[in-house]
Structure formats: structure tokens, C-alpha cells
C-alpha positions in Angstrom: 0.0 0.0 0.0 2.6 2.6 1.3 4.6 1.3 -2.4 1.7 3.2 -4.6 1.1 5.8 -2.0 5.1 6.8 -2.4 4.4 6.3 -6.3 1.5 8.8 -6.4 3.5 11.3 -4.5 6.6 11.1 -6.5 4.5 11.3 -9.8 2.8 14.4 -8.3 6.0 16.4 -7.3 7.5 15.5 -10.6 4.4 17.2 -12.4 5.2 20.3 -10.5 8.3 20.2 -10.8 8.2 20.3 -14.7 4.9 21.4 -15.3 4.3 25.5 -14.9 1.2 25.8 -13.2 -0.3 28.8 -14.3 -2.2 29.6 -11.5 0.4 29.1 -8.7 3.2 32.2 -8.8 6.6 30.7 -9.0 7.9 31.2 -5.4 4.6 29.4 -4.8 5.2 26.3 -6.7 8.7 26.4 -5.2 7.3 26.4 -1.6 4.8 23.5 -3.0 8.1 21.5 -3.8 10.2 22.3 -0.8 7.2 21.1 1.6 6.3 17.8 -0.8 10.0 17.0 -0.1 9.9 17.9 3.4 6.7 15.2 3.9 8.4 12.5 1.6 10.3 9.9 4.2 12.2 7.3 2.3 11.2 3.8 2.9 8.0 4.7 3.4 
């Protein structure tokens, strides 16, 4: 379960990481990434 729950979550910041969000300012989407990598624990 926690195997496609890590899955989702890495396909998700990968979208925002290379996918401009139009409605999110860039600092925005930078804070977006900086606390999706903050809540990602390996081995999860």
C-alpha cells in the first residue's frame, strides 16, 4: 500500500516540478516543492 502511495506522491511532485502551473506564482510552486519533499520519508 505505502509502495503506490510513495508512487503517487513522486509522480505528483514530478508534475510540479516540470509542469508550470499557471495559477500558482513561482515562489509558490517552489514552496509547493520544498514542503512535498519535506513530507516525503524514504522507505515509506
Amino acid at each position: 500500500m505505502f509502495g503506490q502511495q510513495k508512487k503517487d506522491a513522486v509522480a505528483a511532485w514530478r508534475k510540479l516540478a516540470t509542469q508550470s502551473q499557471g495559477w500558482m506564482a513561482p515562489q509558490d510552486q517552489y514552496n509547493e516543492l520544498l514542503k512535498a519533499a519535506d513530507n516525503w520519508k524514504p522507505g515509506t
